[in-house]
TORNUNU-814982 format. One record per residue (C-alpha): z negated, y negated, x; residue in one letter. Coordinates in pm, whole numbers, plus 50000, padded with zeros to 5 digits. Each point is the difference from the previous one (the first is absolute). Layout:
BEGIN
ZYXA ...
This chain:
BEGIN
362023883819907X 498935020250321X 497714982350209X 501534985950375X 499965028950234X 497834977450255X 496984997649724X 496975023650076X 499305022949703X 496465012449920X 499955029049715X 496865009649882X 499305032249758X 496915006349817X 499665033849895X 497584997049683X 498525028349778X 501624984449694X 503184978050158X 501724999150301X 501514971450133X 501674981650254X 501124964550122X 502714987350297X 499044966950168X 501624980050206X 498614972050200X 501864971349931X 500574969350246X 496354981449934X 498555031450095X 498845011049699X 500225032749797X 502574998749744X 501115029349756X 503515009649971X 499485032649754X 497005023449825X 500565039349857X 497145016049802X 500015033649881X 497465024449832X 497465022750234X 501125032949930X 498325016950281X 496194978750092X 496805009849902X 496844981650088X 502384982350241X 500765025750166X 503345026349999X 499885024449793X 503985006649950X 501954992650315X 503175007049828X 499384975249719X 498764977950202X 502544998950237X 502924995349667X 497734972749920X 499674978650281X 503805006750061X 500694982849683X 497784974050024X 501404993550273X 503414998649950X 499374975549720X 498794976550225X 502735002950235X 502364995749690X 497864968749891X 500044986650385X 503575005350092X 499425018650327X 498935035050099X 496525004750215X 499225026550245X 496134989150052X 496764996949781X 496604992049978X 498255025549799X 496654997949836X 496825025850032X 497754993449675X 498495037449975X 496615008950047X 497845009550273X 500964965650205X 496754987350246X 500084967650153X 497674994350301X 499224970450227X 499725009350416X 498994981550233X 500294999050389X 498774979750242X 500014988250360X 498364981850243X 501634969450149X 497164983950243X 501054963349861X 503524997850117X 502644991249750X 501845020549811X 503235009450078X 503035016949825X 499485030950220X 496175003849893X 501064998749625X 502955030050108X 497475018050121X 497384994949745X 502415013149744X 501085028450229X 495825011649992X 499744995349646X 503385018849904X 498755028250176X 496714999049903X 501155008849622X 498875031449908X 501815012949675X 498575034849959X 501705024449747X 502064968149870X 503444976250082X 499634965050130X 502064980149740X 498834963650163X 498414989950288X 499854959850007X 498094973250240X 497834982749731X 498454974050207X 498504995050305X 496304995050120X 498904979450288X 496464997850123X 499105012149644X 501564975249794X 502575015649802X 503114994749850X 501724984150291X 503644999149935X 501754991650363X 497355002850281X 502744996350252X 498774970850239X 495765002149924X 497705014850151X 497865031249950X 497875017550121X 500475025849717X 503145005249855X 500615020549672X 502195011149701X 499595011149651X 502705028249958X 501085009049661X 500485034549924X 502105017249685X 499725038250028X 501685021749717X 500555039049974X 502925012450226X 501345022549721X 500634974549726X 501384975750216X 502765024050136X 500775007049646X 501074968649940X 501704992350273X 502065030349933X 501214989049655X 501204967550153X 501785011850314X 501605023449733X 501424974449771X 501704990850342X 497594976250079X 498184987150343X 496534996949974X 498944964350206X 496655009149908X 496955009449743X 497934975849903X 496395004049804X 500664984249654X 496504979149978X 501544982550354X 503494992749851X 498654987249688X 497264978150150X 502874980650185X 501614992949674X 497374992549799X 497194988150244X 499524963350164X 499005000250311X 496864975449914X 498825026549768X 500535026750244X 497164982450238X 497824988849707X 499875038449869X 501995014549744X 500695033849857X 503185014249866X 500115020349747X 503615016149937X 499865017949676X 503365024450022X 500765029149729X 498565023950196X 497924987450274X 497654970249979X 499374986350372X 497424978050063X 499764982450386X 497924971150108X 500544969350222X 497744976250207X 500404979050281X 503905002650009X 500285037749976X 500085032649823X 496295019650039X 500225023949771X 502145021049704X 499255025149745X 502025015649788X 499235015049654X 502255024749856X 500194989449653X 502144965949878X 501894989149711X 502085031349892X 496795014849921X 500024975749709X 503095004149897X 499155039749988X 496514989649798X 502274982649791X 502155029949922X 497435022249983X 497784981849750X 502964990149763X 502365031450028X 502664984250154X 502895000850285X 499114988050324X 503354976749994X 498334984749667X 496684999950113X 500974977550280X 502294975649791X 496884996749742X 497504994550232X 502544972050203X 500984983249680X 496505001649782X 497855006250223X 496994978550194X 496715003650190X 498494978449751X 498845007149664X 500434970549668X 498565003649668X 504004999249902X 500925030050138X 498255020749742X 502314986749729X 503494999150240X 501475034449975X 502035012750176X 503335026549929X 499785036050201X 501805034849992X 497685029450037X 501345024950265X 500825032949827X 501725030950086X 503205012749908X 501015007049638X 497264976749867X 500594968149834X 497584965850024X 500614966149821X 498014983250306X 496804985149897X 498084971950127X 496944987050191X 497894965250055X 500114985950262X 496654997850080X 499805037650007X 502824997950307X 497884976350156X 496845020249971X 502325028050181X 501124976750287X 496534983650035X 498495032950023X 501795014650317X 499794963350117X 496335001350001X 500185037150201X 502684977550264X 497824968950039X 496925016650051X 501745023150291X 501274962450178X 496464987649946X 498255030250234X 503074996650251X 499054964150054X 496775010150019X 500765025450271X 502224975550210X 497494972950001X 501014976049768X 497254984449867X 498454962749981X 500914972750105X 502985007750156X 500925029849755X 500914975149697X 503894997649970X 502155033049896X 503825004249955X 501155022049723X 503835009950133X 502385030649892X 501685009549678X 496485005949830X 498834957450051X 503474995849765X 498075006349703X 498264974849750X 496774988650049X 499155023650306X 498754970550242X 497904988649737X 499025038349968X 499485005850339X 497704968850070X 497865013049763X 499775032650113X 499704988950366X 497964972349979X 502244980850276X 502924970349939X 503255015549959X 503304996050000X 503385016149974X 502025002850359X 503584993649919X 502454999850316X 501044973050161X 502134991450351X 503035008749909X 502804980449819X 502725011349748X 496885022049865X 501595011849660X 497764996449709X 500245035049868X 498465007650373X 497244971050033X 497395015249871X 496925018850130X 501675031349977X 502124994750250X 497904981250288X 499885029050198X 503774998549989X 500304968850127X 497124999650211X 502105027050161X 502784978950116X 497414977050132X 498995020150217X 503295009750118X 500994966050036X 496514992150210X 499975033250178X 496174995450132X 499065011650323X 499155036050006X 497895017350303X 502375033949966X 502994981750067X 498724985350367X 500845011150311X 497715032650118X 498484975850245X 499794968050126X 502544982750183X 502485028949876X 503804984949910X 502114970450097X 499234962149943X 501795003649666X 497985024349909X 496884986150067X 501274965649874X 500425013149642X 496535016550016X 498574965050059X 501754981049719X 499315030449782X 496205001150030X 500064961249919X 502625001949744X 497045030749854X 497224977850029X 501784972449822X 500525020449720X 496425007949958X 499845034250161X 
């Protein structure tokens, strides 16, 4: 049944190397996020996470798309799309300004933001976010309202998403031509870590590690906000094409062996469990299938594993997260879906981890409550929370109505609340 016209809906689309899917929220009368409908199609046109075939791309998210709408019982106009492809830098700014002791008031903080918007310099690249962190008074940091104390310093910690221009118009192309407004692109790593991410583990330090088919993204949190991604452009379609590869198989059955039999964790009973393949051959020749052990799938899938792992390891390195505070890791994305791989991945990293499933949302189907889709729903969290974002303001202080400035307010608390 269609949804009352009066509901807010929230669609969010995650265009995937491997799937591409999409969800329609509504927010129901508590408040809360709940699902009406879900489509998922295959990626026919993604590489790496990025486009590589518009026009395939664009069939595919119109499908996906439409299933949901089906599912839902009501037709949407506007989406929130994710950004998961490569080349993504995250970067902390921070502004300051003197004070002389009075207290602070909302006009200081408008004009604070004002200096540090414009103070953003993104060279040769696109500003995808550009969020108040936290403030800093006197040099005590992560004040959340400073309205009403006094300074004689005031600050903020700005954070920064910059992308490529080119990729990011790309995308937004295939949407707007499934007949689609675009609300806004959001950087994958951010969208997931409101799904999968509590904010107590956002200020203790945490890193998530998204492991999609193509891209594996790494980011890192401390003190209640994002300091730092990297992403690494290999992910768990590469072992589905090891698998293939080794064996002699389809990529369709590569995927469905490694899903069903396979696991990031050897057992002395997997050299006696065998397991039923068909070779791959051309045209005109004939094969009875054969078969393999399963510990010689496993070997496969631990093998690229090892290549993936140690990759994560040196980004973590890179961003800073080390002892004490660099102990707890979330594995997230369709890759943390298969067996053993936390175990697998504690080992390899040396840190406590544990898989990020999403969460915040209600009428979650099962099929879609996994780690592979907590960018999707992370997605329609942020939607639904819409933090404050420095593009968006005035072009200076004191600019606009009442209103206007009204809804800035409760949207820079309503940001900070939310752990941005």
């Amino acid at each position: 049944m269609a949804p009352p016209s009066n509901r807010q809906l929230i669609t969010a689309i995650d265009i995937g190397s491997w799937k591409i899917s999409a969800l329609i929220a509504a927010v129901n009368d508590a408040g809360e996020l709940e699902v009406l409908g879900t489509g998922q199609r295959e990626s026919r046109g993604v590489r790496r996470g990025f486009i590589a075939d518009m026009e395939r791309t664009e069939m595919a998210v119109r499908e996906t798309v439409e299933q949901a709408e089906r599912v839902a019982g009501s037709n949407i106009e506007d989406v929130w799309v994710a950004f998961s492809g490569g080349n993504l830098v995250s970067d902390i700014v921070s502004v300051e300004r003197e004070l002389g002791g009075y207290r602070v008031e909302r006009g200081d903080m408008e004009e604070l933001m004002h200096i540090g918007r414009d103070s953003i310099d993104p060279g040769n690249k696109v500003i995808l976010h550009a969020q108040p962190a936290c403030f800093v008074i006197n040099g005590t940091e992560g004040v959340k309202r400073p309205e009403g104390m006094h300074a004689d310093r005031l600050g903020v910690d700005i954070h920064v998403v910059l992308a490529d221009g080119a990729p990011l118009s790309n995308m937004e192309l295939c949407v707007r031509g499934a007949y689609l407004n675009v609300n806004g692109i959001i950087a994958a790593p951010m969208a997931t870590g409101m799904a999968c991410l509590t904010e107590e583990e956002r200020e203790l330090g945490v890193a998530l590690v998204e492991m999609g088919a193509g891209v594996t993204n790494v980011s890192v949190y401390a003190g209640g906000m994002l300091l730092g991604m990297h992403s690494i452009p290999m992910g768990a379609a590469d072992i589905t094409d090891d698998v293939a590869s080794a064996f002699g198989i389809r990529r369709s059955q590569a995927e469905r062996v490694k899903c069903f039999y396979g696991s990031a964790m050897q057992n002395p009973r997997d050299f006696r469990e065998m397991i039923e393949i068909v070779p791959n051959v051309t045209e005109g020749e004939r094969s009875d299938g054969g078969r393999i052990t399963r510990a010689a799938l496993v070997s496969v899938i631990c093998e690229r594993l090892a290549q993936i792992m140690a990759k994560v390891n040196e980004a973590l390195i890179s961003l800073g997260f080390t002892t004490p505070a660099g102990r707890q890791v979330v594995l997230t994305g369709g890759g943390a879906e298969m067996k053993g791989i936390a175990d697998y991945a504690q080992g390899a990293l040396g840190r406590t981890v544990r898989i990020g499933r999403p969460r915040g949302i209600q009428a979650l189907p099962e099929a879609h409550a996994g780690p592979a889709f907590a960018t999707l729903a992370g997605l329609a969290l942020y939607g639904h929370a819409r933090p404050l974002d420095l593009r968006q303001m005035e072009s200076g202080p004191g600019k606009g109505g009442s209103g206007s400035a009204q809804g800035w307010w409760q949207r820079l608390i309503n940001a900070f609340r939310a752990g941005y």
